[in-house]
C-alpha positions in Angstrom: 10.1 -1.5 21.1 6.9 0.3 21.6 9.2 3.3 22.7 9.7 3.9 19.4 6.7 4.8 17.9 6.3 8.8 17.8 3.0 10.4 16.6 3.8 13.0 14.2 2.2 15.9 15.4 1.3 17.1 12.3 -1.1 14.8 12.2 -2.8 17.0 15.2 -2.2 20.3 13.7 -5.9 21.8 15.0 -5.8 20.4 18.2 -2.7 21.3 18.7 -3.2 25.1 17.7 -6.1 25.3 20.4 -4.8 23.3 23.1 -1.6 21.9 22.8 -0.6 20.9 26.4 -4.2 19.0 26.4 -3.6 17.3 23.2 -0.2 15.9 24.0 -1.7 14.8 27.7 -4.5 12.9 24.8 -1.4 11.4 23.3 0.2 9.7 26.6 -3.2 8.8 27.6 -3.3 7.0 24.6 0.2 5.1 24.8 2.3 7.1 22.7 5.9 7.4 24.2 6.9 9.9 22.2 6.4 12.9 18.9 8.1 14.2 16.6 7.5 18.7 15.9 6.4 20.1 13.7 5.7 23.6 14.0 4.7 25.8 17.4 1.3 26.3 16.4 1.4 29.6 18.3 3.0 28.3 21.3 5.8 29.4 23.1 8.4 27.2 22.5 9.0 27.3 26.7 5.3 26.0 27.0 5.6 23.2 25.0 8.8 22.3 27.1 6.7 22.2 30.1 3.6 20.5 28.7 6.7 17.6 27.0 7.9 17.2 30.9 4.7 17.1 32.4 4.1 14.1 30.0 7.2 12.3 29.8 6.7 12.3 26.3 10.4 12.0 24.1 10.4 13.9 21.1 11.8 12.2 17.7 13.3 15.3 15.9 11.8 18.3 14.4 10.4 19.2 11.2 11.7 22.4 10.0 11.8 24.3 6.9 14.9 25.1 4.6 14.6 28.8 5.2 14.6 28.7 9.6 18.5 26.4 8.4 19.8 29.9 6.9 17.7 32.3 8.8 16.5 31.2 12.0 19.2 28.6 13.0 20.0 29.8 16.4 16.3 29.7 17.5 16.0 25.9 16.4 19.0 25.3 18.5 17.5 26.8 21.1 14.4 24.5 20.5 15.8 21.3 20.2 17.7 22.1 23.6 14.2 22.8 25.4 12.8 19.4 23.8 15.7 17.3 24.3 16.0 16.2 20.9 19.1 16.8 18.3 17.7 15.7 15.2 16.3 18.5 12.6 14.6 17.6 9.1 13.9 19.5 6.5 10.1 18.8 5.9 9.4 19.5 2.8 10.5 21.4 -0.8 8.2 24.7 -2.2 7.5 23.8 -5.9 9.9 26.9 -7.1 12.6 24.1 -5.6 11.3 20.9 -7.1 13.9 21.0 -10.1 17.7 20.0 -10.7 19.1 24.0 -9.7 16.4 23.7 -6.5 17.9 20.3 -5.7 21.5 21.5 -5.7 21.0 24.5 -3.5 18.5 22.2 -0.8 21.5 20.3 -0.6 24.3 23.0 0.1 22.1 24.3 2.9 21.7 20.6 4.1 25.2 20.3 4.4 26.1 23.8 5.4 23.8 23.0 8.3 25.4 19.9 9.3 28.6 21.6 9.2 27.5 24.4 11.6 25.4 22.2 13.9 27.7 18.4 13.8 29.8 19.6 16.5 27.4 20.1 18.8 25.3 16.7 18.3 22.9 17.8 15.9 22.1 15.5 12.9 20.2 17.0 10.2 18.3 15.5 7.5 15.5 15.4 5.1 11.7 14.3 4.7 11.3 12.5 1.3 7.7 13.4 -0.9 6.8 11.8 -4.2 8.6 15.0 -6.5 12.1 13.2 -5.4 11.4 10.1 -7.5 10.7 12.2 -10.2 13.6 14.3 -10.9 17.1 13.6 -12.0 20.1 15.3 -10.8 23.5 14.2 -11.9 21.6 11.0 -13.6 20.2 10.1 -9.8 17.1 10.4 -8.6 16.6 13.5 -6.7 16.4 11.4 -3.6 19.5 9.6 -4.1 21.7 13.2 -4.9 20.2 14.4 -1.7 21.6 11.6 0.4 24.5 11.1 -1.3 27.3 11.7 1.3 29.7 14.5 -0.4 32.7 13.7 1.2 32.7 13.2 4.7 29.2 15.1 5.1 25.9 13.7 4.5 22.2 14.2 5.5 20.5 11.9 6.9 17.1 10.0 5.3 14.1 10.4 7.1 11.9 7.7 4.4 8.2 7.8 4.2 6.9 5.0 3.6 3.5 5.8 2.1 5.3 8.8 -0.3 7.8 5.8 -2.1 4.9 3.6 -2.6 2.9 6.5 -3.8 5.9 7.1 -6.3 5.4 3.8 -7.6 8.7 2.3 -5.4 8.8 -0.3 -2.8 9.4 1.2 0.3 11.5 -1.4 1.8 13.9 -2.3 -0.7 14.1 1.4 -0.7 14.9 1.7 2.9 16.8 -0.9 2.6 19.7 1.9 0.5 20.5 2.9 4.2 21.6 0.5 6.8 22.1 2.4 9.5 21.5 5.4 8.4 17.8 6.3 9.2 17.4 6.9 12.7 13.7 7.8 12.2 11.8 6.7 9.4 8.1 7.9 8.7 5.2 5.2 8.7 1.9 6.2 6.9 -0.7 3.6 5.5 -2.1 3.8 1.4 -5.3 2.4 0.8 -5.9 -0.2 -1.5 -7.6 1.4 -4.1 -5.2 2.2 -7.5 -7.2 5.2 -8.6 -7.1 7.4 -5.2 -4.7 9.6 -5.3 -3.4 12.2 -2.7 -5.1 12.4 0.3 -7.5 10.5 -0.4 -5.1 7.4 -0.2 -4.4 8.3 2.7 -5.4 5.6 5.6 -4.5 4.5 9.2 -1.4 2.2 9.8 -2.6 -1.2 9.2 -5.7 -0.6 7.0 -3.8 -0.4 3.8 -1.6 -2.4 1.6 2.2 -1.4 2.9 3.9 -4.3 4.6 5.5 -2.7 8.1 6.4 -6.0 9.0 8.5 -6.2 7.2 9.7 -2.8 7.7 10.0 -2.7 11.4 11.8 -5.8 11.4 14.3 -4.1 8.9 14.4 -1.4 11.2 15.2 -3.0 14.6 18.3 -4.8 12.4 19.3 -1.6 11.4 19.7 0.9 14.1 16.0 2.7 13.3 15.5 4.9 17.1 11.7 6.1 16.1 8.9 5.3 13.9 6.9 8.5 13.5 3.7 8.1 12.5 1.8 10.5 10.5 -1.5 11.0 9.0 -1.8 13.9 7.0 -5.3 13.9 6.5 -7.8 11.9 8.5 -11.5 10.3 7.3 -12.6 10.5 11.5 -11.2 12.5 14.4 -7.2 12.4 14.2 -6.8 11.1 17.7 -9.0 8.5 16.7 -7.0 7.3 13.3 -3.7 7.5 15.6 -5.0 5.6 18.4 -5.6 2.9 15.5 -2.3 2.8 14.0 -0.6 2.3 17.6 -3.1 0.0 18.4 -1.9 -2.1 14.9 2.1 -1.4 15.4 1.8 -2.2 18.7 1.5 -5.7 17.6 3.3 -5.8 14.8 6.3 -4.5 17.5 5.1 -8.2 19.7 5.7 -10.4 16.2 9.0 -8.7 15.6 10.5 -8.8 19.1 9.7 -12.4 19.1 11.4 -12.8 15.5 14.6 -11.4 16.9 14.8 -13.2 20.2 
């Protein structure tokens, strides 16, 4: 199982913007198995390629934006064909978009996408935040219009855990929506504190209040390929606050293997 945790890279975003290559060679020294993109940081996409090899590390999908689906399509082909991954998310919604009209046209280009890109082997799908759970669009949540499959097309859910609890929703009956339908879900940590809010919530995998047992033993049941673990803002170096939330999943992943046997 331990294949299957990813470190988000945004996690690394300064490191990663002076030294990329070195920072991923960090990441393999440190156990990770595999990342999950997000953004170039100024890198060629051909020398992250080579740094990826060199490693051995798999890459869990990349985060891209709505605007490189209509604009720059061909050039995230090209990318996801250099890192050996076919799985795109949309990472994220400006605030001009966080509203029932901005909902609606998010999804048309999510589905136009996965038109374009399904025969192929692409799957494409989207990176819940908070503003989903707040919003209604054809009496749904924002979330659940997103997902919704519209005919024989859907996105696919890429949950984050710490963003549903944030939203006041458990994360795992929320997951639980999707058998089978969340090949990578994201894993991030809230502190126990009610009054923090964003980032200062914020906190390694393990150190906070969300039950990933739980999760990851929902996840192995239900066809979950990566767990990609981000940290958006870190309270000590970033490597360090990763290297802690492998260190925790990494036995979590020994309880649940034993579960399931």
């Amino acid at each position: 199982m331990k294949h299957k945790f990813a470190a988000q890279l945004y996690t690394l975003r300064k490191q990663l913007t002076h030294d990329f290559a070195g920072t991923l060679r960090e990441l393999k020294k440190m156990g990770w198995q595999a990342v999950q993109i997000d953004g170039l940081r100024g890198h060629s996409a051909e020398e992250i390629a080579e740094a990826l090899r060199e490693t051995g590390l798999k890459v869990a999908g990349m985060h891209i934006s709505l605007d490189r689906m209509v604009h720059d399509l061909d050039a995230v082909i090209h990318e996801g064909y250099l890192f050996q991954t076919k799985d795109i998310f949309c990472h994220y919604l400006d605030e001009e978009m966080q509203n029932e009209s901005g909902y609606r046209k998010a999804k048309r280009i999510l589905l136009d996408t996965a038109t374009k890109l399904n025969e192929i082997g692409y799957r494409v799908g989207y990176h819940n935040h908070e503003f989903e759970f707040q919003s209604t669009v054809d009496e749904q949540l924002a979330l659940d219009y997103l997902t919704m499959p519209s005919g024989n097309r859907f996105i696919y859910p890429e949950i984050d855990t710490y963003w549903v609890r944030y939203a006041d929703v458990d994360p795992l009956t929320y997951l639980s929506k999707f058998p089978f339908r969340c090949p990578i879900i994201h894993l991030k940590d809230m502190k126990s504190n009610p009054t923090l809010r964003y980032p200062e919530s914020l906190t390694e995998i393990g150190n906070g209040t969300i039950d990933f047992l739980s999760i990851l033993r929902w996840g192995e049941q239900n066809g979950v390929e990566y767990y990609a673990v981000e940290q958006d803002i870190c309270e000590r170096d970033p490597l360090e606050s990763l290297s802690i939330s492998l260190e925790y999943l990494l036995k979590l992943s020994e309880e649940v293997s034993s579960c399931l046997n």
